[in-house]
N, C-alpha and C positions, 0 to 999 in steps of 0.2 A: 303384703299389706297387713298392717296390725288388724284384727278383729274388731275391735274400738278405738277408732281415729275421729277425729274431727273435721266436718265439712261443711263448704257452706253450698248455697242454692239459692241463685238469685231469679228473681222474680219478675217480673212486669207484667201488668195487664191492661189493655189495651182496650177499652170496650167502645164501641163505634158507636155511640150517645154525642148529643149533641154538650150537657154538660157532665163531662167523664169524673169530675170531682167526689160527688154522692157514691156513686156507683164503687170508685176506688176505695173510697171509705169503708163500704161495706166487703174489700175483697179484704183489706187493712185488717180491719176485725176477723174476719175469718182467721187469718193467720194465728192474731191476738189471742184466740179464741184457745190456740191449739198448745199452748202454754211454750213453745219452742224459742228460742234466746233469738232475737230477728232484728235490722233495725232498719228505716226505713229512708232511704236515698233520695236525692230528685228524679230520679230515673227511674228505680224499681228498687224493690226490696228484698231484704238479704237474709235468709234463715242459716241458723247456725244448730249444726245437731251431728248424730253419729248415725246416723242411721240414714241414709240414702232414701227407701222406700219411704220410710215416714217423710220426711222431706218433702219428697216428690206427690206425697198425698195431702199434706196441707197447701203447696203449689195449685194442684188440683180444684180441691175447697176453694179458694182464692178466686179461682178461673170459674168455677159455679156460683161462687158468690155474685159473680157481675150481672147472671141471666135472673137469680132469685131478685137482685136489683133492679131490675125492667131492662135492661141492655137485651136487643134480639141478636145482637153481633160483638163477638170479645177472638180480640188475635191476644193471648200469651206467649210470653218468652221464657225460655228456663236456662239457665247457666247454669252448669257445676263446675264448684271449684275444688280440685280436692290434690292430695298429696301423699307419697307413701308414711312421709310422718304427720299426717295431717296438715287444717291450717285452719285457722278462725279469723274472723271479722276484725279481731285486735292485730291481730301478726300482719294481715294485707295493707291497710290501712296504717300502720303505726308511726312511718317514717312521715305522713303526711299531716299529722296532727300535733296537733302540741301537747308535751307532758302534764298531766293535771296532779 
């Protein structure tokens, strides 16, 4: 595996609140926060970096961000995607979107 490749790290947080919208918002920024290329899905959202650990610590943030937001209960999900030549958010997606 190259040294420096490209990964992504999907996200979702799950916080057991009655309205989870606030709460997500606040895990949203968190990510925002951490300056890392990210975009954000109906489902969960997608960090784009080279670095695994960092990744996986803005994921983290995200998942703390729900309980800083009054949530007493957050299930997160983490996904990695990754590749001996890497792979980014544009290459997964590409064939499903239209060319701009």
């Amino acid at each position: 595996m190259k040294k420096s490749h490209i990964l992504n790290v999907g996200v979702q947080v799950l916080p057991l609140v009655e309205d989870v919208y606030p709460v997500v918002d606040k895990a949203i920024e968190a990510i925002q926060a951490s300056g890392v290329k990210y975009e954000v899905g109906p489902l969960e959202t997608v960090l784009e970096g080279d670095d695994l650990n960092r990744l996986l610590e803005i994921a983290k943030s995200a998942h703390l961000a729900c309980f800083e937001s009054g949530a007493k209960k957050v299930v997160t999900v983490i996904k990695i995607a990754d590749a001996l030549e890497g792979t980014s958010i544009k290459e997964i997606v590409a064939k499903y979107r239209k060319v701009e």
